[in-house]
Structure formats: structure tokens, C-alpha cells
C-alpha positions as CSV (number, residue, x, y, z in Angstrom):
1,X,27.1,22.6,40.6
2,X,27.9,22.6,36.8
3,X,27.9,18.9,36.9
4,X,24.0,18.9,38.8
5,X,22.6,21.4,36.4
6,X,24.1,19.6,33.2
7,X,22.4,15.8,35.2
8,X,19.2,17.8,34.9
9,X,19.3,19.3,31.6
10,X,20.1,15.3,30.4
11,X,16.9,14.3,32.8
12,X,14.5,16.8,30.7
13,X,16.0,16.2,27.4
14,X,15.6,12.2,27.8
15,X,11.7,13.1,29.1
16,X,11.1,15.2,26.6
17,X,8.2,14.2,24.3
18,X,9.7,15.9,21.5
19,X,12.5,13.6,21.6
20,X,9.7,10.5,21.1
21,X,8.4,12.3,18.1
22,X,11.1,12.9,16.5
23,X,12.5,8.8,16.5
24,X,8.9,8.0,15.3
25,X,9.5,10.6,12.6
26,X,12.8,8.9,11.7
27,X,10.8,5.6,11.8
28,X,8.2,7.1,9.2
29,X,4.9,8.1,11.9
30,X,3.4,10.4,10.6
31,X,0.8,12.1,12.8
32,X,-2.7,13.4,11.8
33,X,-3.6,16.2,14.4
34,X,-6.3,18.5,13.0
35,X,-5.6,22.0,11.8
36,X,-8.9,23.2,12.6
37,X,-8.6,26.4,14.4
38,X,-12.1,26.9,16.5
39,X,-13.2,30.1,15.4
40,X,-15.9,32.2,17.2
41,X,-20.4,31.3,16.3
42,X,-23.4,32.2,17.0
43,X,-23.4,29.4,19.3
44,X,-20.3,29.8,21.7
45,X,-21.0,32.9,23.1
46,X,-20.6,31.9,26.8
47,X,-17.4,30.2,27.4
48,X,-17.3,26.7,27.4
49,X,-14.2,24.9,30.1
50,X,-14.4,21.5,30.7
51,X,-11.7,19.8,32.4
52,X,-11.2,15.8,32.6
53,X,-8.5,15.1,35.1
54,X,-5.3,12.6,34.7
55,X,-3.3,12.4,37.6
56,X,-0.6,14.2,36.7
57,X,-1.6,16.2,33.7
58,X,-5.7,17.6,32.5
59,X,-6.7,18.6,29.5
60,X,-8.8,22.0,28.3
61,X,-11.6,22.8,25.5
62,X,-12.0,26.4,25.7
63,X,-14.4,28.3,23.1
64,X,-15.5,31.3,23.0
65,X,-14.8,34.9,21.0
66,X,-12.6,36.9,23.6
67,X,-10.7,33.8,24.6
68,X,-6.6,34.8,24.1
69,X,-5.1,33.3,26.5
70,X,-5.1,29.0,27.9
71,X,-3.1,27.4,30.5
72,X,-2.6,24.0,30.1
73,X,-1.8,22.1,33.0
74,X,1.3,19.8,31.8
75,X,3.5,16.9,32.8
76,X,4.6,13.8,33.6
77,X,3.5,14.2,36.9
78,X,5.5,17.5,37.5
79,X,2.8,19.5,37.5
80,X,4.6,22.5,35.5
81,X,2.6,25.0,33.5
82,X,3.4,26.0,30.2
83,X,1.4,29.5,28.6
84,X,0.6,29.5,25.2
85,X,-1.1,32.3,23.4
86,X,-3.2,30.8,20.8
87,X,-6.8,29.5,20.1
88,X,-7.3,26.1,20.9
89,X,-8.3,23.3,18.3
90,X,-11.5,21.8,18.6
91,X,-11.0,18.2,19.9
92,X,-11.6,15.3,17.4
93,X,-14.4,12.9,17.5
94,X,-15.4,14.7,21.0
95,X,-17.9,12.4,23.1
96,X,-20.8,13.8,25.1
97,X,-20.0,15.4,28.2
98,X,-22.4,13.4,30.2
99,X,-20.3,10.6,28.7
100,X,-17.3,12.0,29.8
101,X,-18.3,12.8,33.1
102,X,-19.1,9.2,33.7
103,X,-15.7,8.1,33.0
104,X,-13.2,7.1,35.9
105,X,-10.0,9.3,36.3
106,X,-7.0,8.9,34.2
107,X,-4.3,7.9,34.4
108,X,-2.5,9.2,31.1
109,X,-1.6,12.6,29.8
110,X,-4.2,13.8,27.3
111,X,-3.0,17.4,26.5
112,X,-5.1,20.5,25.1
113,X,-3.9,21.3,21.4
114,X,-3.0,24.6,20.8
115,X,-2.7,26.4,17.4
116,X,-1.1,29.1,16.3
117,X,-1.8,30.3,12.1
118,X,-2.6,26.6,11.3
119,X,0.3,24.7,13.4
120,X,0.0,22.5,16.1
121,X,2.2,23.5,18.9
122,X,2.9,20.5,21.0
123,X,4.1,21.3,25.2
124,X,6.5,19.0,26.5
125,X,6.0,17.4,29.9
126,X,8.6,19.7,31.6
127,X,7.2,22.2,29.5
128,X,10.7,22.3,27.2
129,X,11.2,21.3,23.8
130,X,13.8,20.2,22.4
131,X,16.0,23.0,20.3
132,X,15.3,22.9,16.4
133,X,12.8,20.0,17.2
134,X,9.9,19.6,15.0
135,X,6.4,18.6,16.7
136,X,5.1,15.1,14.7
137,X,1.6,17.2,14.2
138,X,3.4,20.1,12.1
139,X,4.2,17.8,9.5
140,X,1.1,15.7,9.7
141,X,-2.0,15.4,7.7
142,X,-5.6,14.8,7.8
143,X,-6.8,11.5,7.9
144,X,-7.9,12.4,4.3
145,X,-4.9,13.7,3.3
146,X,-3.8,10.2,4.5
147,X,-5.6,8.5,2.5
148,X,-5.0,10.5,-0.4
149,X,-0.9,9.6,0.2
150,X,-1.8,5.9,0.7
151,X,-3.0,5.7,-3.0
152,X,0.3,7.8,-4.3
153,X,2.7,6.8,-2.4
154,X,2.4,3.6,-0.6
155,X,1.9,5.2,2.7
156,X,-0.7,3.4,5.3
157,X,-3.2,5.2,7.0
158,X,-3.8,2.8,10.4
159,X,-5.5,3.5,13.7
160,X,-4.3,1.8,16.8
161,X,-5.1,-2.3,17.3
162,X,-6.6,-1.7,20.6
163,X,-8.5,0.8,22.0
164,X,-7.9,1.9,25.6
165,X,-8.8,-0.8,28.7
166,X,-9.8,1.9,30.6
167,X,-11.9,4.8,28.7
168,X,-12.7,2.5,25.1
169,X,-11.3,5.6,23.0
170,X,-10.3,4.2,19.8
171,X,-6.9,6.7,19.0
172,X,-6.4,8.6,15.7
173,X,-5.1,7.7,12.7
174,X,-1.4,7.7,11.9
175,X,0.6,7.2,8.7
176,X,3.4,4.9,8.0
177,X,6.1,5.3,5.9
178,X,8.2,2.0,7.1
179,X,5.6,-0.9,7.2
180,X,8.6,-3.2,8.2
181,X,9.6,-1.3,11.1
182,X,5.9,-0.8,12.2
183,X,5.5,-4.5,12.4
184,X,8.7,-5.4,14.1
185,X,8.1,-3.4,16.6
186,X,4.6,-4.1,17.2
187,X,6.0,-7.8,17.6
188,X,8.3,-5.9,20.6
189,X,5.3,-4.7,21.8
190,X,3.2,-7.8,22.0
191,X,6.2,-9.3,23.8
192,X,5.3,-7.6,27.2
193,X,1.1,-8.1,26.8
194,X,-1.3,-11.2,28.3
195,X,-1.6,-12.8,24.7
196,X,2.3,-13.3,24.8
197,X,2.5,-15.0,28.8
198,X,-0.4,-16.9,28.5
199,X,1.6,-18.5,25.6
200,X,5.3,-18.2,26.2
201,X,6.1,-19.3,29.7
202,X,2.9,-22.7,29.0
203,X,5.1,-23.6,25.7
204,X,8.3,-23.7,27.9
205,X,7.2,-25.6,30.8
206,X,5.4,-28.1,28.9
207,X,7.9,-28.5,25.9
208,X,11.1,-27.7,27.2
209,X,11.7,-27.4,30.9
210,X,9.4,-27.2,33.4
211,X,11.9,-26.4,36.4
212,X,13.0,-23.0,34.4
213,X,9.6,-21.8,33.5
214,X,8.1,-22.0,37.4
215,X,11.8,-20.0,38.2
216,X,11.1,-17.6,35.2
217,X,7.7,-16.9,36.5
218,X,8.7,-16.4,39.7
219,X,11.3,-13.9,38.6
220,X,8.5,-12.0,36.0
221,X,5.5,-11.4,39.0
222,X,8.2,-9.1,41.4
223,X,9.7,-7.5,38.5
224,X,6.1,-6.4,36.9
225,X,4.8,-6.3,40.7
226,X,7.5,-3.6,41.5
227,X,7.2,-2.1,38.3
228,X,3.6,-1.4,38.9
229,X,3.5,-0.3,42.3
230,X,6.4,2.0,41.2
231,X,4.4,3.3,38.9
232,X,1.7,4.2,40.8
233,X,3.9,6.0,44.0
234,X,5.7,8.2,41.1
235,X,2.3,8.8,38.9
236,X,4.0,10.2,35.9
237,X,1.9,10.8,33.3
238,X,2.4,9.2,29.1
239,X,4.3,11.1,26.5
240,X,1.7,14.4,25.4
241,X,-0.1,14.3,22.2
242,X,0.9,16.1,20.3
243,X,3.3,16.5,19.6
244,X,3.9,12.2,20.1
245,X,1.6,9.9,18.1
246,X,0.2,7.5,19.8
247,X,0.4,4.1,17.9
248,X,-1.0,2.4,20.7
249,X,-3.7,3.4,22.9
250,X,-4.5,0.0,24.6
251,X,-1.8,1.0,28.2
252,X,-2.3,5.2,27.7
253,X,-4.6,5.4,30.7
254,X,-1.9,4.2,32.8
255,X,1.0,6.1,34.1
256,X,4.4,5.9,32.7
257,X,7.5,5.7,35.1
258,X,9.1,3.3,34.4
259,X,8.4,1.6,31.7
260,X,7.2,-2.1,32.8
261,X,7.8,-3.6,29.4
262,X,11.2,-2.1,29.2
263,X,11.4,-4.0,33.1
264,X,10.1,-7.1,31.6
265,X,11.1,-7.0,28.4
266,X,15.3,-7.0,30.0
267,X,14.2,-9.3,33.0
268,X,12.3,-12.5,30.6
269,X,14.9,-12.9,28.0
270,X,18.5,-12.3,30.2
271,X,16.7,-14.6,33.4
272,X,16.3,-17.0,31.1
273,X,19.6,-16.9,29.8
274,X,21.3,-17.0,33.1
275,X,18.6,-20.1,34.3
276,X,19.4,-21.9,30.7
277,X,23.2,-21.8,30.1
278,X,25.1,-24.6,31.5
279,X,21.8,-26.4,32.2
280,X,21.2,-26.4,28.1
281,X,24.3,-26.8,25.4
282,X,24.2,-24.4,23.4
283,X,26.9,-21.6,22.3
284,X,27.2,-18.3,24.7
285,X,27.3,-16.2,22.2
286,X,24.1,-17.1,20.9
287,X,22.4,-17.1,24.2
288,X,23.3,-13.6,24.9
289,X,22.9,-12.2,21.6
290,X,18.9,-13.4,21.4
291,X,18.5,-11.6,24.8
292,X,20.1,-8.9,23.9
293,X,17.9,-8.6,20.5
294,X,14.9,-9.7,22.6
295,X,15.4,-6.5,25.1
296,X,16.2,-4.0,22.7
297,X,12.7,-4.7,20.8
298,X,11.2,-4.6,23.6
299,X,12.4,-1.2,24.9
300,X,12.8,0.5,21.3
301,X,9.2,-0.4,20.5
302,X,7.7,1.9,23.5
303,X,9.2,4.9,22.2
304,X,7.8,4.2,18.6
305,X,4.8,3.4,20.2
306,X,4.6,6.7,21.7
307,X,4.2,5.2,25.3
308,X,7.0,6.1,27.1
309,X,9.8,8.9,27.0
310,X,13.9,7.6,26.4
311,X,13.8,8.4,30.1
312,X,11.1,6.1,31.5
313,X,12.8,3.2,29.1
314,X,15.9,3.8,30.5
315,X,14.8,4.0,34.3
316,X,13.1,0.3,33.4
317,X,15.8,-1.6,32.2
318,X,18.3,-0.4,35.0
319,X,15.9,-1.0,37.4
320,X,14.9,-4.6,36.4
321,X,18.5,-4.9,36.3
322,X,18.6,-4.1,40.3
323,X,15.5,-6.3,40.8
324,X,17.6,-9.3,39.1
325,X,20.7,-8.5,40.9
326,X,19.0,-9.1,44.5
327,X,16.2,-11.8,43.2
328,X,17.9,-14.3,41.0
329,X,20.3,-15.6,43.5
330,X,17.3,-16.2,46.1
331,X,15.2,-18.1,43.5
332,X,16.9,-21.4,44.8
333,X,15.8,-20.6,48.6
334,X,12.1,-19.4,47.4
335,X,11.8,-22.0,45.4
336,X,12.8,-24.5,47.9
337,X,10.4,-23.1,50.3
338,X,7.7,-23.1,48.0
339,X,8.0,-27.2,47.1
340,X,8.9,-28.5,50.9
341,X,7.3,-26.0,53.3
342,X,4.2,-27.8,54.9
343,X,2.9,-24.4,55.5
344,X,3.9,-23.3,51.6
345,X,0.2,-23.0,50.4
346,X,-1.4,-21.0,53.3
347,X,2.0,-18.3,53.3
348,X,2.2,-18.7,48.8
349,X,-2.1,-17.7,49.4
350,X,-1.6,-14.8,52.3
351,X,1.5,-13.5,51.2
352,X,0.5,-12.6,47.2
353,X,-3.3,-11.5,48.5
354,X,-1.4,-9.1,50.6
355,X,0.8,-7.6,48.5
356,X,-2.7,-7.3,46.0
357,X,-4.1,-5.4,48.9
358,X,-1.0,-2.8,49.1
359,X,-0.8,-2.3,45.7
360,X,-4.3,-1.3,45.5
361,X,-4.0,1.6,48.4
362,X,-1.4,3.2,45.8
363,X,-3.4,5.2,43.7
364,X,-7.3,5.3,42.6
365,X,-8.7,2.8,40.7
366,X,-7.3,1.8,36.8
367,X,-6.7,-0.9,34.5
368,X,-3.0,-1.7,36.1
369,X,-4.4,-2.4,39.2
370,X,-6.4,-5.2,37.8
371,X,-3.2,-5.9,35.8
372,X,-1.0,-6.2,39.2
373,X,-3.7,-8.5,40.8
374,X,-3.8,-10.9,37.9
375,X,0.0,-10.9,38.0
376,X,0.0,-12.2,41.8
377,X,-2.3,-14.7,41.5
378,X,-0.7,-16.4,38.3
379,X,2.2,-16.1,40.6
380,X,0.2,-17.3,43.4
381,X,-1.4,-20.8,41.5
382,X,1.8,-21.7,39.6
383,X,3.9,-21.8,43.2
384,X,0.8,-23.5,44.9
385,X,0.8,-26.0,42.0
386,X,4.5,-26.5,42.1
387,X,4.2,-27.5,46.0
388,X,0.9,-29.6,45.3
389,X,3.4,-31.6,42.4
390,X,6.1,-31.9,44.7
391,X,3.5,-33.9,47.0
392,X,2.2,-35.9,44.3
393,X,5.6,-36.8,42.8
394,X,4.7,-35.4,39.7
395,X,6.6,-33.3,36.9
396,X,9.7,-34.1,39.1
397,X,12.6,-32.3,38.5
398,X,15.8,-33.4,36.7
399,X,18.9,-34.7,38.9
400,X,22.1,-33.4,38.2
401,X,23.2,-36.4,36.7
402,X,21.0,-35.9,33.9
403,X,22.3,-32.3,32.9
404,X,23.2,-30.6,30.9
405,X,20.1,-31.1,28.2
406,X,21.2,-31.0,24.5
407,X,19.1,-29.5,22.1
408,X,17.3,-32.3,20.0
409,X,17.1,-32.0,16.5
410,X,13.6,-30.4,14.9
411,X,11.4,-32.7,12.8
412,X,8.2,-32.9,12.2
413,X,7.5,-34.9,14.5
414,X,8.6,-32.8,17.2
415,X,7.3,-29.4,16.0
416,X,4.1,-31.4,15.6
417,X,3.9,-32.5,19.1
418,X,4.8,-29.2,20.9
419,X,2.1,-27.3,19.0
420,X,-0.6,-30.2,19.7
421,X,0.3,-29.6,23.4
422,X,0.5,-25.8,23.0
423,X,-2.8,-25.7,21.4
424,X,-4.5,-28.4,24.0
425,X,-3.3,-26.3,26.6
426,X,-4.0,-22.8,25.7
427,X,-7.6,-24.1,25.1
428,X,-7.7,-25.5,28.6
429,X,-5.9,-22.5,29.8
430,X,-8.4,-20.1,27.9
431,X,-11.9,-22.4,29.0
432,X,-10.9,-22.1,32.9
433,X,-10.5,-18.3,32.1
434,X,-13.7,-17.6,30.7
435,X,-15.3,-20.3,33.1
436,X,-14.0,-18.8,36.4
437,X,-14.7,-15.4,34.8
438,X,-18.4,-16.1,34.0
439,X,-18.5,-17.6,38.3
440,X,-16.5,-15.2,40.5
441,X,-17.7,-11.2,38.9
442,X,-21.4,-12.3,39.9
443,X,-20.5,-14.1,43.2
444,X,-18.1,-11.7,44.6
445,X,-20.2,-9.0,43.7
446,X,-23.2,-10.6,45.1
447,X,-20.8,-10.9,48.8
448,X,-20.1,-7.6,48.6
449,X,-22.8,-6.1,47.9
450,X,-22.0,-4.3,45.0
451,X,-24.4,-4.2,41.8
452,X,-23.1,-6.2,38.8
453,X,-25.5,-4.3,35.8
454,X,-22.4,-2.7,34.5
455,X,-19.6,-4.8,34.8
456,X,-16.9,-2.5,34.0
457,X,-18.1,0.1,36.9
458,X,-18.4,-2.9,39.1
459,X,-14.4,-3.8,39.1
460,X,-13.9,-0.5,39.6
461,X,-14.5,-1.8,43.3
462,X,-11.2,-2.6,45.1
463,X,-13.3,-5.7,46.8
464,X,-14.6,-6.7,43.5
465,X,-11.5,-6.4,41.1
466,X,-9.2,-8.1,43.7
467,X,-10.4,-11.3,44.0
468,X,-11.6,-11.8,40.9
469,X,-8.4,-11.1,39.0
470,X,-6.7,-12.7,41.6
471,X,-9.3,-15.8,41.6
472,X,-8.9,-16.2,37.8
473,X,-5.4,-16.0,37.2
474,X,-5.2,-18.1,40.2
475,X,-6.6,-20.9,39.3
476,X,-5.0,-20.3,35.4
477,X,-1.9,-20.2,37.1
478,X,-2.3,-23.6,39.0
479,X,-4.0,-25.7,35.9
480,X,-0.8,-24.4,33.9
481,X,1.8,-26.6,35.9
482,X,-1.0,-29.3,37.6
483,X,-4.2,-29.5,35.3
484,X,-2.8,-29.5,32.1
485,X,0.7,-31.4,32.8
486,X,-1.9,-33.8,34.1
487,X,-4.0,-34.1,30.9
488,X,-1.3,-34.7,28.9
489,X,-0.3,-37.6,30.6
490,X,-3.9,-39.4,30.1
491,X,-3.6,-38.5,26.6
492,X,-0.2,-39.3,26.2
493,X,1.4,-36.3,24.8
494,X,3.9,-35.9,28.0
């Protein structure tokens, strides 16, 4: 019994959101929450509630002079609720509430600020906090105080890179103390997002080795593919803010157990690892070590970011880690499947578009939906391509005779050619994107019926967002390892 209660004591202290602020406040974030209290006019007589719903957690803007007393409805999908006897701070750079209505649920935890004399009070989401812990907004500033520090002291005064896919709010500002540490792990960060696939996994199978990057793609759509649909069946809600800052706003909309950069950020580097050594020379030591920085980057630069708790970092590296354990040594029999099966492309098509169509019975419409889809059809066009190569008798792969590869020397010459091709193909890669973009939203609203005025309301549409994420990636997927490979050859840069 002692042994249960202390499990869940760990559980809340590694979900705790105070925990997150306090590492960002070790790695100089500086938050700057508003001490505004809202104070009692002429104009708030009647009480004002307005409540805009995240699945797991809402948020509360209550005015009004006899007002004491808020709940705030809390949690990472726990659903616990924490009292706090205070007035409530007015939020910042508020929108319209016709605006607001108009926006689609949520699926991140926006939480009601409470102040008491002048100090944010930040609610954890188990409604604990950690003992002696200090809330990032207590010691925060205004974003003119900010800028005020900025000129004394060196200190930046940033906002987030990206506002959010899903609602277009822009974040607040931060301030940095540690400009090194805010851009190595805004590197981490960018190692789990589109920009970084659409690069990574092309330079390796058209510079290095083609048979490992089809494998490692393989091995990336379950892991983010369970990740997601995880995700949605647990619907925990991001870290509160306050007390965390938020450094990125771009993924806050979606929920947060367990962290799918964490999943990919240990399955990438350590699959390729296991696919590369013995099939590359090259020391183990060195191998292992580059994985091991590569994942910890990854998983470190959540927290910072104020995306994810210790906890749902932990949860997605040991669960990527079970995903590995039972994937990687099927890759040979999928794979295998996938170039010889006569009946490869109609299962590769069916099987991907129905796991698409699960997914999407999970949970209401967001941005990780879309996100899921466009991960099964790149996974979908690079196995069809694969099979269509095999056929041809193109891209073959090597035969064992001709292994292990040894790392050839870097010139010019050679760092010159793999960026032409990089750079050839990301434009090709980038031009079918756009093209099949611009094609399918009109057509397959145009099937279905739907009205394509607004285009962001019209994915909202399970029949719309589908296929055309699917559709696009699809056919990105299948120019990556056919189209492209292809090109090269005519222009003689294979």
C-alpha cells in the first residue's frame, strides 16, 4: 500500500506543471503573465462567464464587483477542481467573443489566471504543486519590463515562431536569459516537425542509402501513428499556463500524453543506428553516442518548450521503445511483402486509408488528425513506390556481397553534389505539394458537397481532411523514392 501511494505521489510530481517551470527557470524563461488585477467599473455590473472548452481542461473570465470566489476546471484530462479565492486577471490581447465562438474545440489546456495581491497563482493539472516551488509568472515581467531588461542586461524579449495550427493565437512574450540553450533546443524541437522529414529521411535515401531510409520510414509512420491515436484515447490536456511558459504555441491545441516527439525523437535516431551498424563502418561508440545526444534534445526540448510534463516525455520514449521492440524485427517480413506481393498496392492503399479512418473516430476534429492522415499516406506512397521500383528494376538494392559500405571521404565535390540533389528534390518535393494541394481541397470538397469559401472550416470535415492529406502526402511520398530518384538519373546526378 505504501509502495502504491508513494507510485502515485512520483506520477503527480512528474505531471506537475510546476516542475516544467521550474527547469525553464533554470534554463533562464522568464515568463510575462500580467499583474493586472480586474477591478470592479461602471461597466461590469452584470457578471460576465464565458467559457471556451478544451477537452480536458476550460478556461473562465469572470468580472464583476461581488465576484469572490472561481472554480477553475483543471487538468490534464483528470478533470480535478482546484478553488482559489482571488479575483481573476483580465486575459491578455482578448479576441472578440463572436470570434471565439467560431473557433473549433481545443484540444490544449488554456487555464484561468488567478491573482492574489499582485501574484499570479498558477494550478497544477492534478491540482498540486510542487512544495517550495515557485510559479514562472511570480517572477515574470511585463512585456515592457522586458524590454526594459533587454537593453540592461542582455536579456531577449521573443514571442513564439509559430502561432497555433489550430486557433492562429500568436502566444506571449517570454524572456531569455540563455540565448544558447534557447536555440539548441529549438533545433531539438524542429527535429520532430514537417520542415525536418520532408528533408531528412529525402537526403538519406537519395545520398546515402535508399534501402535504410524506406525501413526508417516505415518504422517512423506506426510509431507517430500510435503516438497519435494514443493521444487522442487518453486526451490529456498541455502543461497550464501559468505557471509554464509556453515557448511554443504551434502543437498547444493538441493533447499531450505522450509526447510524440519524445516517441519519435528515440525511435529516428536509435532505428537508424540498429538499421546502419554492420551495414556502414563506422565506430559503435560513435553510433550510439549521436543517438543518444539526438534523443535527449529531442525529449529535453519539450519540457523547455513548455509542451509537455517530465511525465508525458517519459511515457514517450518507453513507449517508442515497446513499439521498436515488436516492429523492428518484422521490418524484413513487411518489407518483403511490400516489394513482391502482386497484391502490395491495393493492401499498402486499403490498409493505411483504414487506419486514417480509425484514427479519425478518436476524438473531434484538430490539427493532429490532419497530422496522422498525412503521416499514412507518406507511409502509404513511399511503400507503393518501393513495390512499383521493385517492378521496374530500379533503385535496386545492394547484395550482401557489396556490404558493409565505408564512409567516403568529404570533398567538395561530394558535399556539392548531395546538396544539388537535396535542393532539386525538395523543390520537386515542395511543387507536387503545393500542386496537389491547389487540385484535391476544391475537388474533394466539390464530391462531398462541402463549401470550400473558408478553407480552414472546410478540413474541419472528416471527408474533406482525409483524403486530401492523405492524397498529398501520398503522392509526396511516392515521387520521393520514384519521381525524383528518376529525375536524377536523366540529369545525371544519381
Amino acid at each position: 500500500m505504501e509502495k502504491s501511494n508513494r507510485l502515485v505521489e512520483m506520477f503527480h510530481y512528474l505531471q506537475d506543471p510546476h516542475l516544467v517551470a521550474r527547469f525553464q527557470q533554470i534554463c533562464g524563461v522568464r515568463g510575462t503573465f500580467s499583474r493586472t488585477v480586474s477591478t470592479s467599473s461602471s461597466s461590469s455590473k452584470e457578471a460576465d462567464r464565458s467559457h471556451s472548452h478544451n477537452n480536458g481542461a476550460c478556461h473562465h473570465h469572470i468580472s464583476g464587483e461581488n465576484e469572490s470566489e472561481s472554480s477553475a476546471v483543471i487538468g490534464a484530462g483528470e478533470g480535478e477542481k482546484l478553488q482559489t479565492t482571488a479575483a481573476v486577471v483580465r486575459k491578455r490581447n482578448v479576441e472578440k467573443r463572436g470570434e471565439e465562438s467560431e473557433n473549433p474545440p481545443q484540444n490544449g489546456a488554456v487555464l484561468s489566471a488567478a491573482t492574489a495581491g499582485g501574484e499570479t497563482v498558477g494550478a497544477g493539472s492534478n491540482g498540486r504543486s510542487l512544495p517550495g516551488a515557485t510559479a514562472a509568472g511570480q517572477s515574470g515581467h511585463t512585456g515592457s519590463e522586458g524590454r526594459e531588461t533587454e537593453k540592461g542586461t542582455g536579456v531577449s524579449t521573443l514571442k513564439p515562431l509559430r502561432k497555433n495550427s489550430l486557433t492562429g493565437e500568436v502566444g506571449q512574450e517570454f524572456l531569455i536569459e540563455n540565448r544558447f540553450l534557447y536555440y539548441l533546443f529549438t533545433f531539438g524541437t524542429e527535429l520532430g516537425n514537417e520542415l525536418f522529414y520532408i528533408t531528412f529521411f529525402p537526403f538519406i535515401m537519395w545520398n546515402m542509402d535508399a534501402f535504410v531510409s524506406r525501413r526508417l520510414i516505415m518504422v517512423w509512420v506506426w510509431v507517430m501513428y500510435l503516438g497519435q491515436c494514443t493521444k487522442d484515447v487518453i486526451g490529456w490536456s498541455r502543461p497550464a499556463s501559468p505557471p509554464v511558459v509556453k515557448v511554443e504555441m504551434f502543437y498547444n491545441s493538441e493533447y499531450s500524453m505522450p509526447s510524440t516527439h519524445a516517441m519519435s525523437g528515440t525511435a529516428i535516431p536509435f532505428s537508424l543506428f540498429f538499421m546502419t551498424y554492420g551495414r556502414w563502418e563506422y565506430p559503435f561508440s560513435l553510433g550510439f553516442s549521436l543517438a543518444l545526444c539526438w534523443c535527449l534534445v529531442v525529449c529535453v526540448s519539450r519540457i523547455y518548450m513548455g509542451m509537455h510534463s517530465v511525465l508525458d516525455v517519459i511515457a514517450g520514449v518507453l513507449y517508442s521503445v515497446l513499439i521498436l521492440l515488436f516492429f523492428l524485427p518484422a521490418l524484413d517480413l513487411i518489407d518483403g511483402f511490400n516489394l513482391t506481393c502482386r497484391y502490395a498496392p491495393l493492401i499498402i492503399i486499403s490498409f493505411h486509408l483504414g487506419l486514417g479512418l480509425f484514427s479519425f473516430t478518436l476524438d473531434t476534429w484538430s490539427t493532429s488528425r490532419g497530422d496522422t492522415a498525412q503521416i499514412l499516406g507518406t507511409g502509404a506512397g513511399v511503400a507503393l513506390a518501393s513495390h512499383v521500383n521493385h517492378l521496374l528494376g530500379l533503385m535496386p538494392d545492394p547484395t550482401p556481397e557489396q556490404l558493409p559500405f565505408t564512409m567516403p571521404a568529404l570533398s567538395a565535390g561530394l558535399v556539392g553534389m548531395a546538396m544539388l540533389r537535396l535542393f532539386v528534390g525538395v523543390l520537386v518535393l515542395v511543387a507536387t505539394r503545393a500542386l496537389m494541394k491547389a487540385v484535391t481541397i476544391p475537388l474533394v470538397c466539390r464530391v462531398f458537397g462541402v463549401p470550400c469559401d473558408d478553407v480552414r472550416k472546410a478540413r474541419q470535415h472528416m471527408e474533406v481532411e482525409l483524403p486530401y492529406r492523405y492524397i498529398v502526402y501520398g503522392t509526396v511520398g511516392f515521387n520521393v523514392l520514384f519521381l525524383v530518384p528518376l529525375l536524377f538519373s536523366y540529369m545525371q546526378l544519381s
